[in-house]
BATI-280849 format. One line per 5 residues: for each residue x, y, z of N, C-alpha, C, O. Coordinates in Angstrom, 3 decimals, always signed. Example, Ala and Ser with C-alpha at 12.3 -4.5 7.8 and 13.67 -1.06 7.14 Angstrom:
% BATI-280849
+13.190,-5.690,+7.800,+12.300,-4.500,+7.800,+13.200,-3.300,+7.800,+14.236,-3.319,+8.465 ~ +12.850,-2.250,+7.080,+13.670,-1.060,+7.140,+12.900,+0.030,+7.870,+13.409,+1.138,+8.039
***
This chain:
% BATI-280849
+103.723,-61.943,+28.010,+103.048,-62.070,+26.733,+103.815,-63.078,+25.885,+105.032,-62.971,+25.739 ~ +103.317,-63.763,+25.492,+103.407,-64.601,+24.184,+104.288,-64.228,+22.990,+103.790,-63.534,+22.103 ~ +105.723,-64.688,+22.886,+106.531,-64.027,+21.535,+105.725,-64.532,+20.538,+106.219,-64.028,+19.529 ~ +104.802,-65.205,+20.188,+103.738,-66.210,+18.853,+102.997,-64.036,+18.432,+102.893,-63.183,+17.550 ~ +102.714,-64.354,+19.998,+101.724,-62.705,+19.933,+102.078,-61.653,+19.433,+101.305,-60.997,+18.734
+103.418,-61.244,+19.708,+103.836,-59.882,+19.342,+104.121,-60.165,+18.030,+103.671,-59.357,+17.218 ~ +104.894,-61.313,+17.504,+105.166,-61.648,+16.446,+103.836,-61.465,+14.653,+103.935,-61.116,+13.477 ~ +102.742,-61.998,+15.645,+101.456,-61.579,+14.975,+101.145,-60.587,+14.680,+100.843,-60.131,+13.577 ~ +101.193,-60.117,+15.732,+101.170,-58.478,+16.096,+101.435,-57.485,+15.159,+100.602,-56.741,+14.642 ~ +102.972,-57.516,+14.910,+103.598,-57.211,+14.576,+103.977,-57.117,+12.672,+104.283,-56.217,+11.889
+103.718,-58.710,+12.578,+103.625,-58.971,+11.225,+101.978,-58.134,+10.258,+101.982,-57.796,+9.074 ~ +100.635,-57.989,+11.349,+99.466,-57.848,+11.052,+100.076,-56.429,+10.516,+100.118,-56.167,+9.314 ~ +100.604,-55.427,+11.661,+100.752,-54.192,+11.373,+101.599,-53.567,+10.305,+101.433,-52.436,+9.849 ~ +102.634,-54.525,+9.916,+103.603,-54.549,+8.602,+102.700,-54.689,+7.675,+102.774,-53.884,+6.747 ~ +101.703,-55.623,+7.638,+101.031,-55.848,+6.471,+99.968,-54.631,+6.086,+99.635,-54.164,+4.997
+99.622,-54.352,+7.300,+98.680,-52.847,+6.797,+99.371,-51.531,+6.609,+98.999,-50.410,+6.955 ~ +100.249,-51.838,+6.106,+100.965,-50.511,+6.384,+101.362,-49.509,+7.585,+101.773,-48.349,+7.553 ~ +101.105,-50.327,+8.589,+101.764,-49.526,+9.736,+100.203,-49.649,+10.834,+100.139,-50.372,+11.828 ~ +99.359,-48.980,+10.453,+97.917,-48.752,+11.261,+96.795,-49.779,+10.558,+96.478,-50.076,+9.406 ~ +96.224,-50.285,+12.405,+95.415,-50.932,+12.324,+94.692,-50.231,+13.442,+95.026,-49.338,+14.220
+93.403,-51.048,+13.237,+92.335,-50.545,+14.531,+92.841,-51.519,+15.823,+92.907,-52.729,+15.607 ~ +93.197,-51.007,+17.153,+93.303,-52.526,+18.166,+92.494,-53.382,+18.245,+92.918,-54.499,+18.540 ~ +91.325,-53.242,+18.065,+90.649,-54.678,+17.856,+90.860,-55.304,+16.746,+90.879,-56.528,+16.879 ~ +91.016,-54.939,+15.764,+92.055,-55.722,+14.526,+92.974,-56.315,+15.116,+93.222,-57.520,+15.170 ~ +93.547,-55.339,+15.623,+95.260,-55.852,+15.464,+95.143,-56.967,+16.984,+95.804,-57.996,+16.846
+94.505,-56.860,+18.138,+94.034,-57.696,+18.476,+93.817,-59.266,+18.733,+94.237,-60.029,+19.603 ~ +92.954,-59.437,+17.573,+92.094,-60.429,+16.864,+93.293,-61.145,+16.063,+93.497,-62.308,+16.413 ~ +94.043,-60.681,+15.137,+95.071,-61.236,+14.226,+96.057,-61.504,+14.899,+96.632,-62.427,+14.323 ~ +96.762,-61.133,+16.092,+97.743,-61.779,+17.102,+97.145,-63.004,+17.907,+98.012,-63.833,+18.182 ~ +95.869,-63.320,+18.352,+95.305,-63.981,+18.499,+94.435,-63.666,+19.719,+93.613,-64.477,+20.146
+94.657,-62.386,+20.302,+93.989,-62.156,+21.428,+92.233,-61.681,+21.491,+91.521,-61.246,+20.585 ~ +91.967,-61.918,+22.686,+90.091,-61.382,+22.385,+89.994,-60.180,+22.097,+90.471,-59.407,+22.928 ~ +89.402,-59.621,+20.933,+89.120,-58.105,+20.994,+88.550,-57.073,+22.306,+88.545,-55.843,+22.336 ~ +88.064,-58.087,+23.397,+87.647,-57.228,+24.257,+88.837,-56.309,+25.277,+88.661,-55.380,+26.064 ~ +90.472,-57.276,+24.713,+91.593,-57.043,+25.408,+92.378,-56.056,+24.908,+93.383,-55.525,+25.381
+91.590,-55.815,+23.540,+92.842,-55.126,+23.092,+93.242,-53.930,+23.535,+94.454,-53.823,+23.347 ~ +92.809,-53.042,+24.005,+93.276,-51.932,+24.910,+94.449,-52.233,+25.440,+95.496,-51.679,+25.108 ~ +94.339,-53.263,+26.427,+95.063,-53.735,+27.231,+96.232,-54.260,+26.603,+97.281,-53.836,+27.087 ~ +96.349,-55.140,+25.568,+96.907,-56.106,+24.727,+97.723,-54.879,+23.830,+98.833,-55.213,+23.413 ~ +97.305,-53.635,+23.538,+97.777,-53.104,+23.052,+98.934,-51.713,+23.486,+99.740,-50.942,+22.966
+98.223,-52.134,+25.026,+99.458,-51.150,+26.294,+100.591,-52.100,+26.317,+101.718,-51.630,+26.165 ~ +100.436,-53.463,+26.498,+101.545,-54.133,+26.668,+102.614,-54.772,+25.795,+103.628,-55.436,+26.006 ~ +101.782,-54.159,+24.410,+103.554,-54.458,+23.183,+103.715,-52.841,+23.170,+104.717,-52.415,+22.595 ~ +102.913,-51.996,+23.690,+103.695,-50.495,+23.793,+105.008,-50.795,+24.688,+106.066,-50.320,+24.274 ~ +105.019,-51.518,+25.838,+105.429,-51.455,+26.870,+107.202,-52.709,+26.417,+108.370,-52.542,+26.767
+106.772,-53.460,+25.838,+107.709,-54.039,+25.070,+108.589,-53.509,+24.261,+109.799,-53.733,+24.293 ~ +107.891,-52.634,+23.346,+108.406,-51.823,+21.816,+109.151,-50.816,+21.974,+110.139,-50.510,+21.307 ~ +108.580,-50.146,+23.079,+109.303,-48.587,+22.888,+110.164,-48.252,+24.140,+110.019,-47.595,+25.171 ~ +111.305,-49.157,+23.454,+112.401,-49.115,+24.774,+113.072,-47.340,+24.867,+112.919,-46.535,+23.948 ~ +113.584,-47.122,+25.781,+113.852,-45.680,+25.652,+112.921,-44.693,+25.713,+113.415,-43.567,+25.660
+111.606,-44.743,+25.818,+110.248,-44.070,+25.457,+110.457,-43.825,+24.110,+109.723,-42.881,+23.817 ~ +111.275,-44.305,+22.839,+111.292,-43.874,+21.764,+109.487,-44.520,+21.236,+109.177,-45.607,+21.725 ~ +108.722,-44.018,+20.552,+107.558,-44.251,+20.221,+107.512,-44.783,+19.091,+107.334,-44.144,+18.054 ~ +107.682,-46.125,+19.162,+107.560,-47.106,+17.964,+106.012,-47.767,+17.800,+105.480,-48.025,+16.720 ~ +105.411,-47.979,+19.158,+104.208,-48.346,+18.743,+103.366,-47.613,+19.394,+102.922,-48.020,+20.468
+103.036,-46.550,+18.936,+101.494,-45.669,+19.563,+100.089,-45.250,+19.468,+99.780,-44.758,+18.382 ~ +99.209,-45.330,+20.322,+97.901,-45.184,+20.295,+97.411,-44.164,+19.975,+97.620,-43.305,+20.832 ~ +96.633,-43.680,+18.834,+96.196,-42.390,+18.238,+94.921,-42.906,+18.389,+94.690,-44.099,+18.585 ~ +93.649,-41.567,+18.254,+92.319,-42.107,+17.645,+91.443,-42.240,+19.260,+90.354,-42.809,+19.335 ~ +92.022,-41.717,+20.270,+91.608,-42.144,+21.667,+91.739,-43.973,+22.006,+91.129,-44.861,+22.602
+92.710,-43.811,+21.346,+93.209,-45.607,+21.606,+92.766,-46.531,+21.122,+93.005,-47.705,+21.407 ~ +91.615,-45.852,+19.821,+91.451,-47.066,+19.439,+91.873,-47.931,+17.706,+91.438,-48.799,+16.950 ~ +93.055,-46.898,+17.843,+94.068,-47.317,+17.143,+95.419,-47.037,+17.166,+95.915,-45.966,+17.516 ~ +96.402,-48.696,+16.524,+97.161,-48.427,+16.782,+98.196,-48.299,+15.624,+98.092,-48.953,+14.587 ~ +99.351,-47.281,+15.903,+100.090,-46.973,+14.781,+102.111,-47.889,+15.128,+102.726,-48.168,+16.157
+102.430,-48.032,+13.599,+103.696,-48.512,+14.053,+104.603,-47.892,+13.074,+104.534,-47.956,+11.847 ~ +105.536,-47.231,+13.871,+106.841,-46.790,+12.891,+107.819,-47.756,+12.946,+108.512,-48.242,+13.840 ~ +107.633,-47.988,+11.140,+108.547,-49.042,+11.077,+110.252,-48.525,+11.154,+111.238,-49.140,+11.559 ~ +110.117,-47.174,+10.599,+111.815,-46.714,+10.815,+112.291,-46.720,+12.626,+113.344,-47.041,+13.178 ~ +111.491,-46.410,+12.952,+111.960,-46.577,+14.325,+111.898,-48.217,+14.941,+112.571,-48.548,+15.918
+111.270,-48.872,+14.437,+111.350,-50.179,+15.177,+112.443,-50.628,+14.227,+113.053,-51.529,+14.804 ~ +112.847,-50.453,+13.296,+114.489,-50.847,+12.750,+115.873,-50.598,+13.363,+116.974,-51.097,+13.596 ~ +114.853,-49.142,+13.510,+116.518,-48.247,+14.205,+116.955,-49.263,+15.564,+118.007,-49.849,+15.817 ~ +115.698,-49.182,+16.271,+115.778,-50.011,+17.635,+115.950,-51.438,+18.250,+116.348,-51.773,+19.366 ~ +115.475,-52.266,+17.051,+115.790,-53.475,+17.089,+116.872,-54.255,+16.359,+117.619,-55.216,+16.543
+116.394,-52.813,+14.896,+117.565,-53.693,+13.967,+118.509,-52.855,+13.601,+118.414,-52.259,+12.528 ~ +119.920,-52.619,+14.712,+120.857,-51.362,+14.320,+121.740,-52.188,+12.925,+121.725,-53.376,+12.602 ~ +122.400,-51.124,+12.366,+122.850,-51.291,+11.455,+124.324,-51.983,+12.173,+124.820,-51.922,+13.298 ~ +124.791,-52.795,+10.615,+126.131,-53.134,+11.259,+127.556,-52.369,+11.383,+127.968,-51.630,+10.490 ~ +128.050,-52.546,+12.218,+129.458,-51.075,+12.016,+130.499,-52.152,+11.049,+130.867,-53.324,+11.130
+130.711,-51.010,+10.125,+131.605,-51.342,+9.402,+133.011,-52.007,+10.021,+133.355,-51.890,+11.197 ~ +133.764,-52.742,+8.968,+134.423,-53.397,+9.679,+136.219,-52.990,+9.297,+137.124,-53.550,+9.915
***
């Protein structure tokens, strides 16, 4: 996948407050809405290292949710004091 993509992705779902529909969220990364199912298994598959559930499908999948505290914790650890 495309870092342009997740990046979209990603930024779309910050901007809505966390939940979008996948064909939204989709469409605004730049992919065809007919993918997003798919499009939306594979930044699961990116995101939630550890099975920690940073980006998950509620709604029978057809939406998707993002915890932003957990995608901080996971991407962006804090710094150890020095």
């Amino acid at each position: 996948m495309e870092v342009g993509k997740v990046e979209r992705a990603l930024r779309a779902l910050l901007d809505a407050k966390g939940v979008l529909p996948a064909a939204v969220l989709a469409e605004r990364a730049g992919e065809v809405s007919a993918r997003a199912g798919g499009f939306a298994n594979m930044l699961q598959r990116i995101l939630n290292v550890d099975n920690y559930p940073v980006l998950s499908l509620i709604d029978n999948g057809r939406t998707v949710r993002l915890d932003v505290t957990l995608l901080r914790e996971q991407f962006l650890p804090a710094k150890a004091s020095s």
